[in-house]
N, CA, C and O atoms as a GROMACS GRO file, in nm:
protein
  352
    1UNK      N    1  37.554  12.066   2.209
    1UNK     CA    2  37.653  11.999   2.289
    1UNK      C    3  37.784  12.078   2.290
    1UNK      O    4  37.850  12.078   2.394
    2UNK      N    5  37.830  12.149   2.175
    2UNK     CA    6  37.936  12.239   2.164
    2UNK      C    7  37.930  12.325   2.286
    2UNK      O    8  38.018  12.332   2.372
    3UNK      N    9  37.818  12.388   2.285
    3UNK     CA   10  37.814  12.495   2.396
    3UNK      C   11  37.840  12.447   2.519
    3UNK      O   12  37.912  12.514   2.593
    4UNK      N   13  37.782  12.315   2.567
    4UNK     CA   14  37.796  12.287   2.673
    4UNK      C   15  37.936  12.237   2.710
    4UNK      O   16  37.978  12.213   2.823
    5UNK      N   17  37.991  12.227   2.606
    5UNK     CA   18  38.104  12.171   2.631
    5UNK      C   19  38.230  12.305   2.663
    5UNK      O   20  38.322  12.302   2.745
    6UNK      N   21  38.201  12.395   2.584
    6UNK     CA   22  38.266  12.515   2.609
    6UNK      C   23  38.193  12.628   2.762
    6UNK      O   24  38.258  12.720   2.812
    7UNK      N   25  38.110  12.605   2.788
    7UNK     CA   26  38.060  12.615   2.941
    7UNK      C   27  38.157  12.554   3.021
    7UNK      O   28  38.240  12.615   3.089
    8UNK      N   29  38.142  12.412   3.010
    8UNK     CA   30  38.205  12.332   3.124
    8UNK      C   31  38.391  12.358   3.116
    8UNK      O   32  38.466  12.314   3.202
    9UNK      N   33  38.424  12.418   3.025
    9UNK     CA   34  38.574  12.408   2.988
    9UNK      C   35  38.599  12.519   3.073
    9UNK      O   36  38.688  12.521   3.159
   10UNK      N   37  38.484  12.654   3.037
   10UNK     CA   38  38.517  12.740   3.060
   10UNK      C   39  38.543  12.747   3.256
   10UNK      O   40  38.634  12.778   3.333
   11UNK      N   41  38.436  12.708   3.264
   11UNK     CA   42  38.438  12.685   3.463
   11UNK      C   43  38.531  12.568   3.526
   11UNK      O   44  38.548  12.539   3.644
   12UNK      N   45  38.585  12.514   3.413
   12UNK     CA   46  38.704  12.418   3.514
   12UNK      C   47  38.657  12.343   3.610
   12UNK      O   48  38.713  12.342   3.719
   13UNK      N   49  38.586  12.294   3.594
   13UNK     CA   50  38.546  12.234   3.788
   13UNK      C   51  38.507  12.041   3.729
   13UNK      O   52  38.559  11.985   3.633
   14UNK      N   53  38.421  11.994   3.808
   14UNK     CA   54  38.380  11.871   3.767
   14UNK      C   55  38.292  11.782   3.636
   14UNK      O   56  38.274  11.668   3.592
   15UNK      N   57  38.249  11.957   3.610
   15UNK     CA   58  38.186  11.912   3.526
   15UNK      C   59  38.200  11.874   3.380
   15UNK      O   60  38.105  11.853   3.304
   16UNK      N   61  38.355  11.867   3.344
   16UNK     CA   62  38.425  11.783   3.302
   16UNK      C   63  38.338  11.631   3.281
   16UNK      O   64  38.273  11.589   3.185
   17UNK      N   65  38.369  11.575   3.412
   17UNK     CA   66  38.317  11.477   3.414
   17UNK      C   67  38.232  11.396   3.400
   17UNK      O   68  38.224  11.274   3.381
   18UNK      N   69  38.134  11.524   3.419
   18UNK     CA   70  37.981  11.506   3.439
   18UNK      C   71  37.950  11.474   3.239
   18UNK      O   72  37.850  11.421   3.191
   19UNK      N   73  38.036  11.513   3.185
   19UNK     CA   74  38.017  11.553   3.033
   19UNK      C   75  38.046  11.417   2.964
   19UNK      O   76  37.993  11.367   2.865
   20UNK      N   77  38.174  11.358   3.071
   20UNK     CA   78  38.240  11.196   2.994
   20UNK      C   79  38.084  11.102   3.062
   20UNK      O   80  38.049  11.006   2.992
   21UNK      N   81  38.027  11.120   3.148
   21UNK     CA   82  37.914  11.044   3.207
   21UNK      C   83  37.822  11.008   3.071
   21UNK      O   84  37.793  10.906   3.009
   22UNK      N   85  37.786  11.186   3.058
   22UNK     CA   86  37.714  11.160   2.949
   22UNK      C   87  37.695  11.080   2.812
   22UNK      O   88  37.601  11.025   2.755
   23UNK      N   89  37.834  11.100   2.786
   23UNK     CA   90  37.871  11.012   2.694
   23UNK      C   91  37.836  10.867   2.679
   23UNK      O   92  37.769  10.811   2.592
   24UNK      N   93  37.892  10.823   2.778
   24UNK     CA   94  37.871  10.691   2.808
   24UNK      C   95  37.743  10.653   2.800
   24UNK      O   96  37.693  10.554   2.748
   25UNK      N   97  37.680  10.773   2.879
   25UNK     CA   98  37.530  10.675   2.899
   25UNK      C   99  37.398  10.701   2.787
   25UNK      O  100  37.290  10.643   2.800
   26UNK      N  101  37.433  10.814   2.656
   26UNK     CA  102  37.363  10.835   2.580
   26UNK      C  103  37.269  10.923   2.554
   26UNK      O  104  37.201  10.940   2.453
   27UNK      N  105  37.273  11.002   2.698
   27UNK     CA  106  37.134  11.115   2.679
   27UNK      C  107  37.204  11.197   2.806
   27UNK      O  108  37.322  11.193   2.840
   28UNK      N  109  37.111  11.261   2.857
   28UNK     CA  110  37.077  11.369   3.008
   28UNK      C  111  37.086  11.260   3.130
   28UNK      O  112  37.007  11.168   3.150
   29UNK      N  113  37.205  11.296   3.209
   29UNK     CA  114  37.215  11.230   3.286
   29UNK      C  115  37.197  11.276   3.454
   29UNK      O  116  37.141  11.221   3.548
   30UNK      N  117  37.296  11.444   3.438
   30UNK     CA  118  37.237  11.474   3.612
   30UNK      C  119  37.235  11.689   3.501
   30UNK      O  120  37.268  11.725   3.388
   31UNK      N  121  37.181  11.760   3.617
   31UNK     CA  122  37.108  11.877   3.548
   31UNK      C  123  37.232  11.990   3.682
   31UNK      O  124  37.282  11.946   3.786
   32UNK      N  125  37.246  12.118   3.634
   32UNK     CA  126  37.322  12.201   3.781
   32UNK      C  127  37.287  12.270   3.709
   32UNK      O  128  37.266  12.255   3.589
   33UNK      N  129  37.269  12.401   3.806
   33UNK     CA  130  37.303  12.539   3.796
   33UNK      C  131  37.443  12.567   3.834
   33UNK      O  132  37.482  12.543   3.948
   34UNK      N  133  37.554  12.636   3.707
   34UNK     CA  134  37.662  12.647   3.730
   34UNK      C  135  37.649  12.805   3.776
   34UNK      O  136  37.544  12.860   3.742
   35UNK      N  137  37.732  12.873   3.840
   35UNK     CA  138  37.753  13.035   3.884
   35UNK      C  139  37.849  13.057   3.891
   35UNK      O  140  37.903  12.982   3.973
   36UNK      N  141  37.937  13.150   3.833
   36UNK     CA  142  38.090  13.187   3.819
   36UNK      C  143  38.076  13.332   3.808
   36UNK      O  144  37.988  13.404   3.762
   37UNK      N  145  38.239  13.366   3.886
   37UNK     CA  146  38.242  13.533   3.910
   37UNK      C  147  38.337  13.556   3.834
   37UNK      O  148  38.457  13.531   3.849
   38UNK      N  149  38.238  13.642   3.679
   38UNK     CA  150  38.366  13.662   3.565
   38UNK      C  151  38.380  13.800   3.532
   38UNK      O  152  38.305  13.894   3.562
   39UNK      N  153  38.490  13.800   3.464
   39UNK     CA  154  38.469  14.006   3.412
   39UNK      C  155  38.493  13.988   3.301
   39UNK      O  156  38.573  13.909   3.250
   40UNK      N  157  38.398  14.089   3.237
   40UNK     CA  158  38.390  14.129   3.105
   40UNK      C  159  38.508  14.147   2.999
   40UNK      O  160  38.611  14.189   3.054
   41UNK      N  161  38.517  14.133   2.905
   41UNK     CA  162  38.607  14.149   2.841
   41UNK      C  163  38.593  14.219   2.704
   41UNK      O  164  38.673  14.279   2.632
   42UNK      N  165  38.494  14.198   2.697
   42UNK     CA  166  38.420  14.270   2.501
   42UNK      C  167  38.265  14.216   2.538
   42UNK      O  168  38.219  14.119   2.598
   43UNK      N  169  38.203  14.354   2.460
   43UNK     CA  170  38.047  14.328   2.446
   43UNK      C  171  38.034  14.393   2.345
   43UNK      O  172  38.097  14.496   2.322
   44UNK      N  173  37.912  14.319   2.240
   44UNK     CA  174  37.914  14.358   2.119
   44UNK      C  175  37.710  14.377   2.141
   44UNK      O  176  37.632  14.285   2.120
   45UNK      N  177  37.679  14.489   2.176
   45UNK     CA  178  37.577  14.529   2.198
   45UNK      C  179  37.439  14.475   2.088
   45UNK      O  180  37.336  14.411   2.106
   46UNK      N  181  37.502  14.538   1.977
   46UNK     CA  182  37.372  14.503   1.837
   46UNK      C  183  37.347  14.350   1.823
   46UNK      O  184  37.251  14.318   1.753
   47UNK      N  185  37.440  14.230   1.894
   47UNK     CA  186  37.427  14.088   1.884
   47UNK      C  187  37.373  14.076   2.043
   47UNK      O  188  37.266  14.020   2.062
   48UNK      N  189  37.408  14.101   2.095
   48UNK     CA  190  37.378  14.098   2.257
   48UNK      C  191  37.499  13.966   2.308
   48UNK      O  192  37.474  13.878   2.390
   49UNK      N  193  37.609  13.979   2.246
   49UNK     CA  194  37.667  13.902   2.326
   49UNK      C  195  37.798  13.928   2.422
   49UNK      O  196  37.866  14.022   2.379
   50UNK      N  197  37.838  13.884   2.511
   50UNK     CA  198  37.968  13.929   2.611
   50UNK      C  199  38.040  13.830   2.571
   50UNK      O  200  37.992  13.722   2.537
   51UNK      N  201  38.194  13.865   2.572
   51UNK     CA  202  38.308  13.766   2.609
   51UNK      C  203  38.324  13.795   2.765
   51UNK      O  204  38.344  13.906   2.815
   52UNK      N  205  38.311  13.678   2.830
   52UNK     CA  206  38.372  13.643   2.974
   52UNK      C  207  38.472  13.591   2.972
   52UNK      O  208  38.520  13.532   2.875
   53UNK      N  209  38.525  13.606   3.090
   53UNK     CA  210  38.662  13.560   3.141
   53UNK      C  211  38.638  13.496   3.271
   53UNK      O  212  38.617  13.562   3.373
   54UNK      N  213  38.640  13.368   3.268
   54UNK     CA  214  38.638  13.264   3.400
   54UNK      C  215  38.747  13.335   3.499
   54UNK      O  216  38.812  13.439   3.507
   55UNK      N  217  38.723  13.207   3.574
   55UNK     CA  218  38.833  13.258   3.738
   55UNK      C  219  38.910  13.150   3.718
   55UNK      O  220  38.968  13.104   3.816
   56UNK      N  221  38.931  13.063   3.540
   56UNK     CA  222  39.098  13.002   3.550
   56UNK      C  223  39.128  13.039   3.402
   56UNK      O  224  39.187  12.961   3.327
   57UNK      N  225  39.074  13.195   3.354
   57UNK     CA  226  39.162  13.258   3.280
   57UNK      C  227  39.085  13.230   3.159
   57UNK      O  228  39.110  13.297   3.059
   58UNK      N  229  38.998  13.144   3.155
   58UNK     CA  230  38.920  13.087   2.987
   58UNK      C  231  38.842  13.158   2.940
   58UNK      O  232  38.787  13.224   3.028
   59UNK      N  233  38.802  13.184   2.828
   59UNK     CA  234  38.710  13.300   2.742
   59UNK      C  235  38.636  13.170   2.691
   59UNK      O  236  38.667  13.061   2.644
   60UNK      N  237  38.457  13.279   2.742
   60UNK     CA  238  38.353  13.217   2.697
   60UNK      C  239  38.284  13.303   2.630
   60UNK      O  240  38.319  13.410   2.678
   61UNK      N  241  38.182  13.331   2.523
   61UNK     CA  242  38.107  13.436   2.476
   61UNK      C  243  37.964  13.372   2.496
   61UNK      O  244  37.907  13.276   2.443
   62UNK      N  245  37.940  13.433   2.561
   62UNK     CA  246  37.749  13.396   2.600
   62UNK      C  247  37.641  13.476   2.549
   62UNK      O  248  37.660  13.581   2.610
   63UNK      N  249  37.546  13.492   2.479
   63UNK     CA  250  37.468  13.546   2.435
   63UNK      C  251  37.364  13.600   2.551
   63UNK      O  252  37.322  13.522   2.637
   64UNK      N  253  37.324  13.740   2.547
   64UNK     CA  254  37.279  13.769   2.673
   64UNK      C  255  37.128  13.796   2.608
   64UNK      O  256  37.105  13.872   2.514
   65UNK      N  257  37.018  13.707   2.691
   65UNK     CA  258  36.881  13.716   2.660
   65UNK      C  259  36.831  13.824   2.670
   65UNK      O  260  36.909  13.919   2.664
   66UNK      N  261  36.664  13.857   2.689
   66UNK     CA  262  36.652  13.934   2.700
   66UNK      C  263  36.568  13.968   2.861
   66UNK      O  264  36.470  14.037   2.890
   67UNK      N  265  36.649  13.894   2.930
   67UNK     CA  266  36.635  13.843   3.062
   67UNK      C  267  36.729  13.946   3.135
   67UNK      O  268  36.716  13.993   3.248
   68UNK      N  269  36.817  13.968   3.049
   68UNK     CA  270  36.948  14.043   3.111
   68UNK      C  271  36.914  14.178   3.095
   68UNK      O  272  36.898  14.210   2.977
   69UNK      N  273  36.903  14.240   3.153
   69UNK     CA  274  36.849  14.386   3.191
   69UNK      C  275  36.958  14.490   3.197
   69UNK      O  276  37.067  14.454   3.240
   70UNK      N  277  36.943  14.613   3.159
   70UNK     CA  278  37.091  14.736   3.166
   70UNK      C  279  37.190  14.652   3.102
   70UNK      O  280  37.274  14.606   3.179
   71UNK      N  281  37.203  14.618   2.973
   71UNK     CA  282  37.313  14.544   2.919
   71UNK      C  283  37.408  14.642   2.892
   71UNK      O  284  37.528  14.631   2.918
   72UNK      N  285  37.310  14.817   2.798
   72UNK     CA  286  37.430  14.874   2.818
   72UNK      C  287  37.434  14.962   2.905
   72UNK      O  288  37.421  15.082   2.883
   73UNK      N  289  37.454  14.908   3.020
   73UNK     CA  290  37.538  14.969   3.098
   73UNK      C  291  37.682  14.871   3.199
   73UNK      O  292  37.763  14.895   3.288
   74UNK      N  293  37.644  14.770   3.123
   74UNK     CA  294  37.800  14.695   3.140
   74UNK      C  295  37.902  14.729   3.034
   74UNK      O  296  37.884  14.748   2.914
   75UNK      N  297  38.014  14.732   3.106
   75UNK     CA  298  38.135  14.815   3.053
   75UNK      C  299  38.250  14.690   3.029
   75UNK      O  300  38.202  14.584   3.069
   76UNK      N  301  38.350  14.677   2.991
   76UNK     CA  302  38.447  14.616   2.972
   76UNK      C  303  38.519  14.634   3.094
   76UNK      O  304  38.527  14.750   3.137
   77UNK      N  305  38.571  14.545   3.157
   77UNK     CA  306  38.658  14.542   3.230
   77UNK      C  307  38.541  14.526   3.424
   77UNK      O  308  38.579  14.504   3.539
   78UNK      N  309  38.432  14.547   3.376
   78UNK     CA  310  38.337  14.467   3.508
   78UNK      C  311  38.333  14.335   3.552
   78UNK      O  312  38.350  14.255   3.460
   79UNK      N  313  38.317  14.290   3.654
   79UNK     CA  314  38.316  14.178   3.730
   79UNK      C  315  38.175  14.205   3.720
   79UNK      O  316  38.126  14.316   3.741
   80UNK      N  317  38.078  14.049   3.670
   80UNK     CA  318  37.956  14.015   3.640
   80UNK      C  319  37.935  13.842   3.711
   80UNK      O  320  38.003  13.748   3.671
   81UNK      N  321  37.851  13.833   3.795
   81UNK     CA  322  37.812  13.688   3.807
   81UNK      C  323  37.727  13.639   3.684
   81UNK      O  324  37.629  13.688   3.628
   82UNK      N  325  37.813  13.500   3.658
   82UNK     CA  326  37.722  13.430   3.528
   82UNK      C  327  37.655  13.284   3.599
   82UNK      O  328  37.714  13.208   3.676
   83UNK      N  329  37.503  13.270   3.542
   83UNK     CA  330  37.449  13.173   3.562
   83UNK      C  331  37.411  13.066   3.412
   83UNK      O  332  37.342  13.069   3.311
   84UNK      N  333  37.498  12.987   3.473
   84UNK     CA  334  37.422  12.907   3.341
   84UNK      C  335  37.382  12.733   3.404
   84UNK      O  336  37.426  12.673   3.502
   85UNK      N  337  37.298  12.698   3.316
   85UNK     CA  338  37.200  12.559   3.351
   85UNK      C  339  37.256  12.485   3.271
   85UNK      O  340  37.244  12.511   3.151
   86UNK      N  341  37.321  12.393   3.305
   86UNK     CA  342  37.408  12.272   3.216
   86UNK      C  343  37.326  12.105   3.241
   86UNK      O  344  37.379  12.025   3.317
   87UNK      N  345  37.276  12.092   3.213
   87UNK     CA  346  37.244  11.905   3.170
   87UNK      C  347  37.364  11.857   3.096
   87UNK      O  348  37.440  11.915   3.018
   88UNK      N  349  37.360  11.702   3.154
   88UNK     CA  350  37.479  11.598   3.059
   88UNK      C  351  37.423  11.452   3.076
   88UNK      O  352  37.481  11.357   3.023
   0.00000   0.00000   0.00000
């Protein structure tokens, strides 16, 4: 729930809300694919994880699977689209 909660902080948008829903109602309530256009900020290769930087300035560190392909060849300071799947 931490994570998701630092997801949703990080993208600023409604899903805020979608998070107080949850609350209320005790479990999984509605499911999105979130997509945000962030740039890199630090990548720590031997963990596989990036710090991002949202589009209202917030730092997220996401662990990059092994889904994510040419990791190193992302650089610091790239603009990367992030997808992430949030339930609440």
């Amino acid at each position: 729930m931490a994570a998701l909660r630092r997801a949703l902080a990080f993208l600023g948008s409604e899903f805020g809300r979608l998070l107080d829903q949850s609350r209320r109602m005790g479990g999984i309530g509605e499911s999105h694919t979130i997509t945000a256009r962030t740039q890199v900020k630090a990548i720590d290769l031997a963990k596989r994880e990036v710090t991002l930087v949202g589009p209202q300035g917030n730092v997220l560190v996401v662990h990059a699977g092994d889904a994510v392909r040419n990791l190193d060849k992302v650089k610091v300071g790239d603009t990367v689209v992030a997808t992430y799947y949030a339930s609440v």
